[in-house]
N, C-alpha and C positions, 0 to 999 in steps of 0.2 A: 843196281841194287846195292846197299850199303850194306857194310856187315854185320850190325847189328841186324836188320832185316833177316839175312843170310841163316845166323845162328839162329832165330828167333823161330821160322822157318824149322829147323832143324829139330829144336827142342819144344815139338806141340805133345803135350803129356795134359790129360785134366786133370792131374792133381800139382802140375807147376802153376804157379800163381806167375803175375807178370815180375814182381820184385823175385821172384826165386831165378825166372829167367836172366833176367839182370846181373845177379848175382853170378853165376854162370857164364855169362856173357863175361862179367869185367874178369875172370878166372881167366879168359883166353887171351894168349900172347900170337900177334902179326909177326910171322916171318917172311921175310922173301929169298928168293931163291932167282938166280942165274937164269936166262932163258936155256934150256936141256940138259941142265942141273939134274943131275941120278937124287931124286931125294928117297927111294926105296926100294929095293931090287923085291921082285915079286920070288915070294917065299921066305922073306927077310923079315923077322918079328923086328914092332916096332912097340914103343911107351906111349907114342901120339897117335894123334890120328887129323887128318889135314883135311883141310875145306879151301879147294881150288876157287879163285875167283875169274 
């Protein structure tokens, strides 16, 4: 599954249109991260929020 797919998935609302999705979409930046990378200690506020592939 591609990410677009992933997100699109993610953001099913009936009032987003497919271009709001999009728009949405292009707003998300790919990180990667180290295979057992600490990327968020549980209880730790974060600003993001991550979608594992």
């Amino acid at each position: 599954m591609n990410p677009s797919s992933i997100l699109k998935s993610i953001y099913q609302h009936p009032q987003l249109n497919s271009a709001s999705v999009e728009e949405i979409i292009k707003a998300h930046k790919k990180v990667f991260f180290k295979k057992s990378e600490i990327i968020l200690k549980q209880g730790q506020q974060s600003n993001a929020y991550y979608c594992m592939e």
